[in-house]
N, C-alpha and C positions, 0 to 999 in steps of 0.2 A: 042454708048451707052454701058455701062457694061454690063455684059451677068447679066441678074435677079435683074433687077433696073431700076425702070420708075422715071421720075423725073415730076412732076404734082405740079406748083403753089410751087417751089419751095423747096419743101418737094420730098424726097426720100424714094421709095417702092417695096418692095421684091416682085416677081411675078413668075409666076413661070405654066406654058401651063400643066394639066394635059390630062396626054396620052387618047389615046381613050378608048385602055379596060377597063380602073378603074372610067372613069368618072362617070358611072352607082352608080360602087361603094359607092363613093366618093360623090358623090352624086352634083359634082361641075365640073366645065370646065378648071376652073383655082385659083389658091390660090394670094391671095393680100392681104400685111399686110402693114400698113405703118410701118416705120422706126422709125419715132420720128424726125430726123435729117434734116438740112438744109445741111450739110459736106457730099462732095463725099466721104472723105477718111475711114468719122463714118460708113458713108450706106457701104461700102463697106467693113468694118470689121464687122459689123452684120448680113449681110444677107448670107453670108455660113450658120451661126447656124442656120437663120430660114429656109431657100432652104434643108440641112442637114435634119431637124425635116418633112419637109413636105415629102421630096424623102422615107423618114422613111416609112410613114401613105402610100405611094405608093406601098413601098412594100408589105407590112402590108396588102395593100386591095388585091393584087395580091395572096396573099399567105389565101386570107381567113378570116382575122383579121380586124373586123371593131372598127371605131374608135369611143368609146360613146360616145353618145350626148351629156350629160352635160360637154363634155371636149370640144368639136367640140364650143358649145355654148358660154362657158367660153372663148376660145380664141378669137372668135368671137367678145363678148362683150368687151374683154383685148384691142383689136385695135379698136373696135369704139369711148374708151376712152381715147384710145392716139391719134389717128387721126384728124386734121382740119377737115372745114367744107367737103370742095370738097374730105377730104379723109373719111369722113362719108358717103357722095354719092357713093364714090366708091364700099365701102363695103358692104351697100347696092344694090348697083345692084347685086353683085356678090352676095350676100346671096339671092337674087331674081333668080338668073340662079339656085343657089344650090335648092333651096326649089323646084323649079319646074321639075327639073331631080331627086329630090328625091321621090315627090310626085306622078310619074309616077312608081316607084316602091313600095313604102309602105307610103300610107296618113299620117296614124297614126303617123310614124317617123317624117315626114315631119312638119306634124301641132304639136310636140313636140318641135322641134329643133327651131320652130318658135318663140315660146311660151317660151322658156329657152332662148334665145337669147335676146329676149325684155323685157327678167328680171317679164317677168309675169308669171312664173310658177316655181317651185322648184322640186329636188327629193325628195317626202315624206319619203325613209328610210335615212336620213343622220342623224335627230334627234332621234330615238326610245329611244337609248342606253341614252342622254341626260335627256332625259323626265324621265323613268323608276330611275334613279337615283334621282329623287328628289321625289319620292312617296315613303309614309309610310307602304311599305306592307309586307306580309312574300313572303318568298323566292317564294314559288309554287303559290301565288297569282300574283307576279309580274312575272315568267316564261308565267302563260296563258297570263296576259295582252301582253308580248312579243309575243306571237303567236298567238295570235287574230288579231294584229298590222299589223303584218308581212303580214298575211293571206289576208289583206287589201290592202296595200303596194302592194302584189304580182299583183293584180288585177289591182290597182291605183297607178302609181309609181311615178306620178306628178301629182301636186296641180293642174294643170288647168285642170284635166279627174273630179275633183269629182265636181258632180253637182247633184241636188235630185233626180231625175227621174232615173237618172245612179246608181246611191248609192243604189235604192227604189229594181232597179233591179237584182242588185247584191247581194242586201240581198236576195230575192225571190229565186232566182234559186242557191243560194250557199244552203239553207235550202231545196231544194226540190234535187238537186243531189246528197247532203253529207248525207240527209235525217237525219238532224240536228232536234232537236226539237226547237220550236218557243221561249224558255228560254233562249235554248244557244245563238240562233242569236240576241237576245236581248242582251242579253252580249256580246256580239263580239260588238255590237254596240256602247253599254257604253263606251266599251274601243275604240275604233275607236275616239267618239266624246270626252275623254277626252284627247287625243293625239291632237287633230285636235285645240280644245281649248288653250292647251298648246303652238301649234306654233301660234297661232294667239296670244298670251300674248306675247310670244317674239319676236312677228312682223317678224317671218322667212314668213308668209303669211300674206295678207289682208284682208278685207272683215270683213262683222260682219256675213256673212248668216254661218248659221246653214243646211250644207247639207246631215245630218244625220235626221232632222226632220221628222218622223211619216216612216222612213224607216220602221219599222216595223207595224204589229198593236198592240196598246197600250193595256196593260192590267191591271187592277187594283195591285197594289206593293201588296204584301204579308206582313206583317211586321213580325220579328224574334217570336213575340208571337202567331200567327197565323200558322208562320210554325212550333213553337212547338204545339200549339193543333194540327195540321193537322197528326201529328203522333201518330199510334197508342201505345197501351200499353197493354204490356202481360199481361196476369190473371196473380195468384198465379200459377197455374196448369200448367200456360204454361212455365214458369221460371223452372220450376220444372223439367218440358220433356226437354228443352231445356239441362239442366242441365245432363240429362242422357244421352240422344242421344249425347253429346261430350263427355262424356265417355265412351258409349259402340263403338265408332268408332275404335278405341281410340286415342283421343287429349286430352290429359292431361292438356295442356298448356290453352284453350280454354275452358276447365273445369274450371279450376280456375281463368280464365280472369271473367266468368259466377256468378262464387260464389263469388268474391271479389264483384262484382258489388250490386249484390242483395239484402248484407247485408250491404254495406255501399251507392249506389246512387251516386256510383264516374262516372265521364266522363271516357270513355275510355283511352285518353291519358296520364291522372290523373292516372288510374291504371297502364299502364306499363312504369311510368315515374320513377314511386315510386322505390327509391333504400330504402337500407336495412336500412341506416342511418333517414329512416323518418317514421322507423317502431320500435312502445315500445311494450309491453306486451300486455298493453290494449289500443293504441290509434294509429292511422294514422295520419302523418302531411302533409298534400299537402301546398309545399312552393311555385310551380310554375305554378299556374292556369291562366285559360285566362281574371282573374280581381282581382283586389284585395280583393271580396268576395270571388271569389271561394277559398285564399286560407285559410285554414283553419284547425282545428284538428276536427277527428272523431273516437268517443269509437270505439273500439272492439267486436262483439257482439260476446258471447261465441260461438254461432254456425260456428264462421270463425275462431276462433283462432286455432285450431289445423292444417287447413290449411294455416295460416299465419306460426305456427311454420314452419310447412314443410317446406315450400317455402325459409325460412328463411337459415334454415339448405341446403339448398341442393343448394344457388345458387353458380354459378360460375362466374357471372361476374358483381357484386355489386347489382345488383337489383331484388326485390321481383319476376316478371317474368320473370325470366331467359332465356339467349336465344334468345331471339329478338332483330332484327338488325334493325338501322335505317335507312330510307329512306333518298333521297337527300335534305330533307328539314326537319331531325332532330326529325322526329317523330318517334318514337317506335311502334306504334300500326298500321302500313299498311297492313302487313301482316296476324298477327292475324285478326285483323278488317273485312280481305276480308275472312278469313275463317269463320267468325262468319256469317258472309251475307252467303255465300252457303247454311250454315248449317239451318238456319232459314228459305231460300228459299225452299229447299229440304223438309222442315218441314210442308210447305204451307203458310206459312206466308206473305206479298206483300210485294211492296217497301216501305209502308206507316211505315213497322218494320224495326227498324233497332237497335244497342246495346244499344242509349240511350234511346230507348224505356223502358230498364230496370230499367233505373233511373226512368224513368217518371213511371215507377208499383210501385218503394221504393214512391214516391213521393203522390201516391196517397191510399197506403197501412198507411202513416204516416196520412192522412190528415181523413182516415177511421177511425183510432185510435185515433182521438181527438186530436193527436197534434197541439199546435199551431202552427199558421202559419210562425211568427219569428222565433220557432224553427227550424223548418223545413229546412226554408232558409239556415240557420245557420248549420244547417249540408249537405245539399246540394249545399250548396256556393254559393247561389243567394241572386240580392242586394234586401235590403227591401226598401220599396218604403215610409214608411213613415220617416218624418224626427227625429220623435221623438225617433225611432230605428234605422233608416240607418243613420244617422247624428250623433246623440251623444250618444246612446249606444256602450257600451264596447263590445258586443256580448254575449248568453248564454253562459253559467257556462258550463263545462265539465261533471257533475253530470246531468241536465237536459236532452244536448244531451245523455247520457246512455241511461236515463230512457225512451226517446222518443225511441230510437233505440231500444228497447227491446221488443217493442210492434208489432216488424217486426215478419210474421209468414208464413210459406210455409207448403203447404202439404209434406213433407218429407218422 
């Protein structure tokens, strides 16, 4: 017989005794692959490369280097579907010796390699990068979804470990040793179960169960107009200290992040997005907001204009707050933003304040003044809700927003 070739019902098969010290490793006694071939002369020009590839993994184990399961399985599966019946038998037996000398060392591998073998389980990171590219999100929205994923992934690295009770417990004790708060593991969830739905749409897995269900405990949604009431809003008075306390520090820059704010009701982003070209005498033009209410023009109140001049005069790098660099996802206001939190924390204020809380003082300073309510919107860049104004009005006149804006008043 050729040395590394059984001949079985005709068909010719690469075989090949491994040693004693590796077999632990190895987690097998011996490698068998069929050939494909009925010709002594084929099997015998193929099985060096596969004898070659295996003496490889030999080494490989000797030296420390094991061989991943999804490859071990993949090949596995490659010759169960080139193989006849009796060479199906075969390679189950021999995946029958492997799993039981594997299983003597590590289960978990064992009942993996099982499970990846019989095409009932996949590695859950092969898709992420897939997925992430077909969702509409901004940059830092879709980086956490990637590491929430992952974070998941790292625990679950195949589809046949997640199952409810596993999942239920995984969320539990990630939230009690990271000492995460019960939001965020909610969120890690969402994004788990939209990953998990997405390979069940392209049939990378089966199943219809949902085994993120009640992972967590449910809590009533919050919706975007709730978590704006849920924040507070400064007095007059406190606008005002606020307004001091970053000048007496001195932060000049956070001074006037403060004063833009106050007398126009702009989003922080809105203020230091603002280049020089969207600044007139007497108006503001916010061209890139996060809707197409928000964008919009807003008068000048005379009480900012001299700091508008300033700001005007003195930049160096096209826009009104000079100086600020953007973060990896194109925002200008990271830095400032986190110095304006210190400052107000320092001040005694909670988390419930934060800078659009300032808007939300313009907002309810205008609504104390009698302004109407479509004005308001209209200078605060919020949609109106009825259709006879959100639908086919042109929006207020540039003269009315003045005159509303003018009604703004600060202890100064």
């Amino acid at each position: 017989m050729p040395r590394y070739l059984e001949r079985r019902r005709r068909r010719w098969y690469a075989v090949l005794d491994v040693p004693k010290d590796v077999q632990d490793t190895l987690g097998k006694r011996r490698f068998v692959a069929s050939l494909g071939t009925e010709s002594l002369t084929e099997a015998e020009r193929l099985v060096l490369t596969v004898v070659a590839q295996w003496k490889a993994e030999i080494d490989a184990a000797r030296r420390g280097i094991s061989l991943p399961l999804e490859l071990e399985a993949k090949r596995a599966r490659d010759a169960y579907e080139r193989a006849d019946e009796d060479g199906r038998e075969i390679i189950d037996i021999a995946l029958s010796d492997q799993l039981e000398i594997l299983h003597k060392q590590n289960p978990t591998a064992a009942d993996a390699l099982y499970n990846l073998t019989k095409g009932h389980s996949v590695n859950l990171g092969v898709w992420i990068d897939e997925w992430l590219a077909t969702l509409d999100n901004v940059p830092k929205t879709i980086d956490m979804k990637r590491s929430d994923v992952l974070r998941f992934v790292e625990a679950f690295p195949y589809s046949h470990l997640v199952k409810k009770a596993e999942v239920r417990r995984w969320a539990y004790e990630t939230q009690q040793t990271e000492t995460l708060k019960p939001a965020t593991v909610r969120r890690i969830i969402t994004h788990c179960r939209g990953y998990w739905r997405y390979l069940q749409r392209k049939a990378y897995i089966t199943g219809e169960d949902d085994p993120f269900a009640d992972a967590v405990e449910r809590k009533r949604s919050r919706t975007k107009a709730r978590v704006e009431e849920a924040r507070g809003d400064f007095s007059q008075e406190d606008v005002v200290k606020l307004l001091a306390v970053a000048k007496a520090i001195p932060d000049q820059q956070l001074h006037d992040l403060i004063a833009i704010g106050m007398w126009t009701g702009c989003r922080i982003e809105e203020i230091c997005s603002l280049k020089l070209s969207d600044v007139r005498d007497d108006r503001l033009l916010i061209t890139d907001a996060k809707s197409s209410a928000g964008n919009r023009v807003i008068p000048v109140h005379p009480q900012l204009a001299p700091t508008l001049q300033r700001l005007r005069r003195d930049s160096s790098d096209g826009y009104v707050l000079s100086g600020l660099t953007f973060n990896k996802y194109g925002n200008r206001s990271n830095a400032v933003g986190k110095r304006f939190s210190r400052l107000k924390t320092k001040m005694g204020f909670g988390s419930s304040y934060v800078f659009h809380s300032v808007r939300k003082t313009v907002a309810t300073l205008l609504e104390n003044a009698g302004v109407p309510e479509n004005i308001a919107a209209d200078i605060l860049g919020h949609e109106k809700q009825t259709m006879t104004y959100g639908l086919y009005s042109g929006g207020t006149s540039f003269e009315l927003k003045r005159d509303a804006l003018m009604k703004l008043s600060y202890p100064l």
